[in-house]
C-alpha positions in Angstrom: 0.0 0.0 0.0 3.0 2.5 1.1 4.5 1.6 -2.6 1.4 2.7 -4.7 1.0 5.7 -2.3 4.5 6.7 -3.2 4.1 6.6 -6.7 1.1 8.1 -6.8 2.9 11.2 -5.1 5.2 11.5 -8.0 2.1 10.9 -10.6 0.9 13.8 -8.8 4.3 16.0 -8.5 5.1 14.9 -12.5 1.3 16.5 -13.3 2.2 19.6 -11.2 5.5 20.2 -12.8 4.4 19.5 -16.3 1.6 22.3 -15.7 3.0 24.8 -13.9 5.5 24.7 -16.9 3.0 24.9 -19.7 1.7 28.0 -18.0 4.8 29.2 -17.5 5.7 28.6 -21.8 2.7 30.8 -22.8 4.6 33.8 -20.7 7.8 33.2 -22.4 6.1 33.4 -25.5 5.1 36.6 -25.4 8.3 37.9 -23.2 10.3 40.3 -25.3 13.3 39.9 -25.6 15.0 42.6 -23.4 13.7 40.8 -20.5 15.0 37.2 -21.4 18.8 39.6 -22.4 18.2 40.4 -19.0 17.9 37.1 -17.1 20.7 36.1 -18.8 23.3 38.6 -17.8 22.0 38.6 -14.1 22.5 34.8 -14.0 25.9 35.2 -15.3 26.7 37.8 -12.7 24.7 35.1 -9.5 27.3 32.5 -10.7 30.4 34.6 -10.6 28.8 35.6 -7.3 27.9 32.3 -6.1 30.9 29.9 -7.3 32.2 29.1 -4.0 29.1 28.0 -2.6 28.2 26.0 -6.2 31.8 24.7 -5.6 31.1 23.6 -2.1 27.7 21.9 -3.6 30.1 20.1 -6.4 32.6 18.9 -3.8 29.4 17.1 -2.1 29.0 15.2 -5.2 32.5 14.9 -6.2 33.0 12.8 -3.0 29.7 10.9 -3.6 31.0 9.8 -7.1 32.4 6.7 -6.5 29.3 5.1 -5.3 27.9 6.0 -8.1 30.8 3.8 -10.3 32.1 6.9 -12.0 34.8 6.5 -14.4 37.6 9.2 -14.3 36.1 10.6 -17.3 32.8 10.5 -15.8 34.5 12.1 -12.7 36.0 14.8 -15.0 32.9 15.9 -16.8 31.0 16.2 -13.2 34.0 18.8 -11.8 33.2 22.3 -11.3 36.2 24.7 -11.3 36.2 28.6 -11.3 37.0 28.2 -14.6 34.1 26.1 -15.8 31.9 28.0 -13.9 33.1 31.3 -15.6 32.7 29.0 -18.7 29.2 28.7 -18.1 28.5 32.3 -17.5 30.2 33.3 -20.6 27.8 30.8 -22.2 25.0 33.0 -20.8 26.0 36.3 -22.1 26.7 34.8 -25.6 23.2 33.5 -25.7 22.4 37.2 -24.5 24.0 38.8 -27.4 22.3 36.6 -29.7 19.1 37.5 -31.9 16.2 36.6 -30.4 14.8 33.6 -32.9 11.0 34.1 -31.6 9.2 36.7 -34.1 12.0 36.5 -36.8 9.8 36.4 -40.1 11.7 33.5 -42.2 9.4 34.1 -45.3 6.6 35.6 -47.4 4.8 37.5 -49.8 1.8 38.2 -51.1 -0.3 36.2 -53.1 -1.9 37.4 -56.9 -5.5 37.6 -54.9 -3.6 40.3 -52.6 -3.4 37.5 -49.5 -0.8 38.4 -47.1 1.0 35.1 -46.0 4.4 35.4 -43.4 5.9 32.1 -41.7 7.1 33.3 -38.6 9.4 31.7 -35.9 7.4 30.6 -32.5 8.8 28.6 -29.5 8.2 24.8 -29.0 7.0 25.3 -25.6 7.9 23.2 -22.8 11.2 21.0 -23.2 12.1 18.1 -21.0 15.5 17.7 -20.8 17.3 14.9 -19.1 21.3 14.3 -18.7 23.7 12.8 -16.9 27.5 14.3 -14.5 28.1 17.4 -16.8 26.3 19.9 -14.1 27.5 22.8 -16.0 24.6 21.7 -18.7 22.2 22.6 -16.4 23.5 26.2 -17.1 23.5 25.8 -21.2 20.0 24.2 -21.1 18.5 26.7 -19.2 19.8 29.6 -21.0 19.5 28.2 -24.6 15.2 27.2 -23.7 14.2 31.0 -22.2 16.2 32.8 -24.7 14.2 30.5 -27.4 10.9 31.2 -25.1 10.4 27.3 -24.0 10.1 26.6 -20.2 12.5 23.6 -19.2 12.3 21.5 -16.9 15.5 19.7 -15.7 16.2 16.3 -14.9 20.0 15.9 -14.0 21.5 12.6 -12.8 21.7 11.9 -9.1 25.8 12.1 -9.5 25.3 16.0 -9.7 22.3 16.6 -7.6 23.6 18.4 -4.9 25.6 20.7 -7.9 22.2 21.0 -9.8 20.1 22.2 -6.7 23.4 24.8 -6.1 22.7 26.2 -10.2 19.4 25.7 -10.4 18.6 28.3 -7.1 21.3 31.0 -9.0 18.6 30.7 -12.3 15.3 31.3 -9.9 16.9 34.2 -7.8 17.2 35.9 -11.7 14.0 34.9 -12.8 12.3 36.6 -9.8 14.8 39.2 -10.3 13.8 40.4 -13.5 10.4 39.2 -13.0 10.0 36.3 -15.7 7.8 33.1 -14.7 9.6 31.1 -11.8 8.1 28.0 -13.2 10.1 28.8 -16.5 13.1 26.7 -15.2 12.0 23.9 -13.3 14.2 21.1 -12.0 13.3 17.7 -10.6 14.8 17.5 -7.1 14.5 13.9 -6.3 16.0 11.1 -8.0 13.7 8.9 -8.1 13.1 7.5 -11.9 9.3 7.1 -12.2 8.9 10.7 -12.0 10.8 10.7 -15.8 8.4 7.8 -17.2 4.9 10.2 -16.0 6.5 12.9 -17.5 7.2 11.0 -20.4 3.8 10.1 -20.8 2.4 14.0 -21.2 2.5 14.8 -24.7 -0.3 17.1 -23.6 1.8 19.4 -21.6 5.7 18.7 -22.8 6.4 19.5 -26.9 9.8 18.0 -26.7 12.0 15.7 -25.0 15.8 16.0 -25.2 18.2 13.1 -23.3 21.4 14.0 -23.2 23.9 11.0 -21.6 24.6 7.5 -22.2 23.1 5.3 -24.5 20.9 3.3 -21.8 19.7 6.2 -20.9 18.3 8.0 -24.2 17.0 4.1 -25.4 14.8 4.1 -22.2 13.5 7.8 -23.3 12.4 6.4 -26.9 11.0 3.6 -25.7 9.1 5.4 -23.4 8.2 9.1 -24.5 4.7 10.0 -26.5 6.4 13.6 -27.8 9.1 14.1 -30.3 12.7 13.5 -29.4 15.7 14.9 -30.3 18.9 13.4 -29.6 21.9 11.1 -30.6 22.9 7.3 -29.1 26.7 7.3 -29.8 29.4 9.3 -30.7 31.6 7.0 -32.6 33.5 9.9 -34.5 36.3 9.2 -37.1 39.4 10.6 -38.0 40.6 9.6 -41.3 44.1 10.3 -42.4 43.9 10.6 -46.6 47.0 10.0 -48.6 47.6 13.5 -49.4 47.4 14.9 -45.8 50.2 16.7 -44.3 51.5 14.7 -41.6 52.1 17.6 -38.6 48.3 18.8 -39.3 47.1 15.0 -39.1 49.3 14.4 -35.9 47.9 17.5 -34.4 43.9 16.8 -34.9 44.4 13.1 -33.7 45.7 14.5 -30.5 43.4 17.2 -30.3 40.4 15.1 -31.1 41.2 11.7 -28.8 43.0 13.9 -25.9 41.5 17.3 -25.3 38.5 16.2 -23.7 38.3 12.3 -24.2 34.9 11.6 -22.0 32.9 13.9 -24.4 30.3 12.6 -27.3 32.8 14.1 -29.9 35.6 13.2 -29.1 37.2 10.4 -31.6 36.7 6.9 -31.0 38.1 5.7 -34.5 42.0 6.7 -36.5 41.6 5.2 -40.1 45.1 5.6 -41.9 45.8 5.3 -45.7 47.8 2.6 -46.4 50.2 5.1 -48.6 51.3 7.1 -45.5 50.3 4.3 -42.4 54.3 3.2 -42.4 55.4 7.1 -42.1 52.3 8.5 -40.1 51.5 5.4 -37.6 54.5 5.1 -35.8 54.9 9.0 -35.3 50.9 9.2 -34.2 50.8 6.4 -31.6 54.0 7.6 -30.0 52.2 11.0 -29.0 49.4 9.1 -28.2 51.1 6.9 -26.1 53.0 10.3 -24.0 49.2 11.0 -23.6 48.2 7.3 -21.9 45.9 6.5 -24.9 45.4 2.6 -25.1 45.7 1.7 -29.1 43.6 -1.2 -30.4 45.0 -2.1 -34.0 44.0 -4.0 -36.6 46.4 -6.7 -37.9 48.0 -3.9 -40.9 48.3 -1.3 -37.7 49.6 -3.8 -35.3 53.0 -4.8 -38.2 53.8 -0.8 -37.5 53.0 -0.2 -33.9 54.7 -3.4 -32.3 52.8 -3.8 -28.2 49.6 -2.5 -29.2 46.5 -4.5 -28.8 44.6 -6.3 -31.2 41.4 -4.6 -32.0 38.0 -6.5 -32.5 35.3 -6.2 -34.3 33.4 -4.3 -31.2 36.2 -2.1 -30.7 35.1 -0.6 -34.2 31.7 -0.3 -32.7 32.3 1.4 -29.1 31.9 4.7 -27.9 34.9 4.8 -25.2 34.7 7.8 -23.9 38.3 7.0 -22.2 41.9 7.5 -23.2 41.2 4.1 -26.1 41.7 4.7 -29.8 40.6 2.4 -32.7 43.3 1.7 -35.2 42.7 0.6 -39.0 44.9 1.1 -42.0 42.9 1.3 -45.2 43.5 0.6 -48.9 41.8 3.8 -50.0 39.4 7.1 -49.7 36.3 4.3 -50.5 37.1 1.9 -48.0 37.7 4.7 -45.4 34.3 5.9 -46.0 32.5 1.9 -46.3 34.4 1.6 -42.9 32.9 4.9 -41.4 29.1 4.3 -43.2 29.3 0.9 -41.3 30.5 2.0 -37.8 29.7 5.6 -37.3 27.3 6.9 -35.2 27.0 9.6 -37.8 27.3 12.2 -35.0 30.9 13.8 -36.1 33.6 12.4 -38.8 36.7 13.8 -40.1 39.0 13.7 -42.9 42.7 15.2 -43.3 43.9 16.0 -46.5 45.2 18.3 -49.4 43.2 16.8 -52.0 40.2 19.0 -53.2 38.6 16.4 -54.8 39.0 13.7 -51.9 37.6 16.2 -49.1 34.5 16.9 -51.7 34.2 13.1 -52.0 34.1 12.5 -47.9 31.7 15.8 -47.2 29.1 14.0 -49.9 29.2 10.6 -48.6 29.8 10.8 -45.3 25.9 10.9 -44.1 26.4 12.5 -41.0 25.4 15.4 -38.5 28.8 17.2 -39.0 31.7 16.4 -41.2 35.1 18.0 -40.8 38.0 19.2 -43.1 41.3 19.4 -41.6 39.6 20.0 -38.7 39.8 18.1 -35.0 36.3 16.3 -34.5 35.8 18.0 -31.1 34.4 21.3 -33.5 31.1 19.7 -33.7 29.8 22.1 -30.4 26.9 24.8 -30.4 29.5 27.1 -29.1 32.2 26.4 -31.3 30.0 27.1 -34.5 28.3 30.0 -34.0 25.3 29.1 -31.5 25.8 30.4 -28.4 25.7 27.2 -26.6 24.0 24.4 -26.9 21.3 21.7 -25.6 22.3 19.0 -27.3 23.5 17.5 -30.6 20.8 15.5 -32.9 22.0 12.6 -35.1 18.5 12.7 -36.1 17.1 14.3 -39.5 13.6 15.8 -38.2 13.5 18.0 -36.6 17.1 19.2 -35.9 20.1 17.9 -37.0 23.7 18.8 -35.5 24.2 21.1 -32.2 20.6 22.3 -31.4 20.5 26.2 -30.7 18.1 28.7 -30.2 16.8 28.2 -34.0 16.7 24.2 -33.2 14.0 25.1 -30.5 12.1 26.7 -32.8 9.1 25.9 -34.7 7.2 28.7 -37.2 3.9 29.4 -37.8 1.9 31.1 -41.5 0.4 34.1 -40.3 -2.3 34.9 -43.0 -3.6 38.2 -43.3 -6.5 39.2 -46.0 -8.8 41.8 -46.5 -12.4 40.6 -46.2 -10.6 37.1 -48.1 -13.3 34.2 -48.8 -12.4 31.1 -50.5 -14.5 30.5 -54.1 
């Protein structure tokens, strides 16, 4: 009896949640942008404000981690530094300079019978996003939904809840501030898990649901939710070395994209090699590597140039490691290269290096995914990186957003029609 009470509480707190947020959607709507500019900036100052009590928060779950079974790149993307948490501010007054996407006429005209016809941009409404350690997301989400005018309502993992509950009061002290809906960022304080699946099962009240962590996690949310999602399972990104690449730029992206941040969704998983420079380029490549502590699983060509590495199978090809492990195949040419990446990618982020025109305009074509990079280090494929402010995610998908999702990606439009007395004959 105790059971079906409790879980009718959370029915209950999932309904109250999921309404107080549509209500609070319909006020965002109309919000002009000035105000949302505003909430923005005076978050950005509460964190600078705030970071040694939000560090004090992320300590708390920092210590809690390894209950949890965090990995040490799990661990990593749950830190908050001053740094990060200037990061995130940053992030906020980017957005803020942004134009405001709600209103923005994308097209029109007039028809010949004098009709006036304009497809304007209007917000989704109320977003659900759920995500794992990165606490600093919390921060992003937020800011990318009210600029866009959606209400959000967060569900972080119970790694960062303490972190979460730390950010999450900095947002709501600047809502009430500047006098926007408080109800415009919600988040879900208690870990419990049947809260997600009733708020899965509102279509009526949620528009869109975004997951944003491990593949477990975002195959639950298809399974389960009755409104759109957006999202990606892997990142099994590629880095392919052409023939005619220079070697320095090639060493340089391998690092970048395997060591810079390796716990991250584009980060690469995969080094394909063209047989033509695998003799001169392996050996060179899997040295720095190897200063770095990345693990190398080779195939049986890779394995004849980097002596001690370890065999790679079939699944490595097919993991997302999110760890200090790199893939290793030399390939005959540019086709196999991309057969290899159409086979294992997750076609969230691949890249090829090269001097050849006519090569890099072969990979871009037939390379079918989200983002595809030019002598350029996979870890590019970030809202922030390409223009968007910041980001809520990055879709593999093809409807309705594909790539880092923006203000723009939490958008839909509208046809305003405007006549004159108009009847249909």
């Amino acid at each position: 009896m105790a059971s079906t009470e409790v879980n009718l509480d959370f029915a209950l707190y999932a309904v109250e949640i999921a309404a107080a947020a549509q209500v609070a959607s319909r006020a965002l709507a109309a919000a002009n942008g000035i105000k949302k500019n505003r909430w923005l900036t005076r978050s950005a100052e509460l964190i600078r404000q705030s970071i040694p009590d939000i560090l004090a928060a992320n300590q708390a779950d920092v210590a809690a981690a390894p209950k949890f079974g965090l990995n040490a790149a799990a661990i990593d993307r749950l830190k908050l530094s001053p740094a990060r948490l200037n990061a995130a501010a940053v992030s906020l007054e980017q957005i803020a300079a942004l134009p405001d996407p709600v209103g923005e006429i994308i097209d029109g005209g007039v028809q010949p019978g004098g009709l006036s016809v304009r497809r304007v941009r209007v917000p989704l409404g109320v977003v659900f996003f759920i995500y794992e350690s990165r606490p600093n997301v919390t921060v992003d989400a937020a800011g990318i939904c009210v600029k866009s005018g959606n209400a959000v309502i967060l569900r972080g993992g119970k790694e960062a809840i303490h972190s979460n509950r730390a950010l999450h009061g900095v947002l709501q002290k600047a809502l009430e501030y500047v006098d926007l809906p408080p109800h415009a960022v919600q988040l879900i304080k208690t870990p419990d898990r049947s809260v997600v699946g009733h708020l899965l099962g509102m279509n009526d009240k949620i528009s869109v649901t975004i997951p944003r962590g491990g593949k477990s996690l975002i195959e639950r949310v298809v399974e389960e939710a009755t409104m759109p999602v957006m999202k990606h399972y892997d990142g099994i990104c590629h880095v392919y070395v052409d023939c005619a690449a220079d070697i320095e730029m090639a060493r340089q992206i391998v690092i970048n994209a395997k060591c810079q941040r390796p716990g991250v969704c584009n980060a690469a998983e995969c080094l394909l090699v063209h047989a033509a420079v695998a003799e001169r380029f392996l050996p060179l490549v899997a040295q720095d590597l190897a200063a770095r502590g990345v693990e190398l699983r080779c195939c049986a060509r890779s394995r004849r140039l980097v002596p001690g590495c370890r065999a790679a199978t079939e699944q490595d090809f097919n993991t997302e490691f999110l760890d200090l492990i790199l893939a290793i195949r030399v390939v005959d040419d540019l086709e196999q290269a991309i057969e290899h990446i159409e086979t294992h990618s997750s076609h969230h982020t691949d890249a090829i290096i090269t001097d050849d025109l006519a090569a890099a305009n072969r990979f871009t074509r037939d390379v079918d995914s989200a983002a595809v990079m030019v002598n350029a280090s996979t870890r590019f494929n970030d809202g922030g990186e390409l223009g968007l402010g910041a980001e809520i995610g990055i879709s593999t998908d093809k409807f309705h957003a594909r790539g880092p999702c923006g203000l723009r990606e939490l958008t839909s439009y509208k046809y305003i029609v405007q006549g004159n007395g108009h009847v249909r004959s």
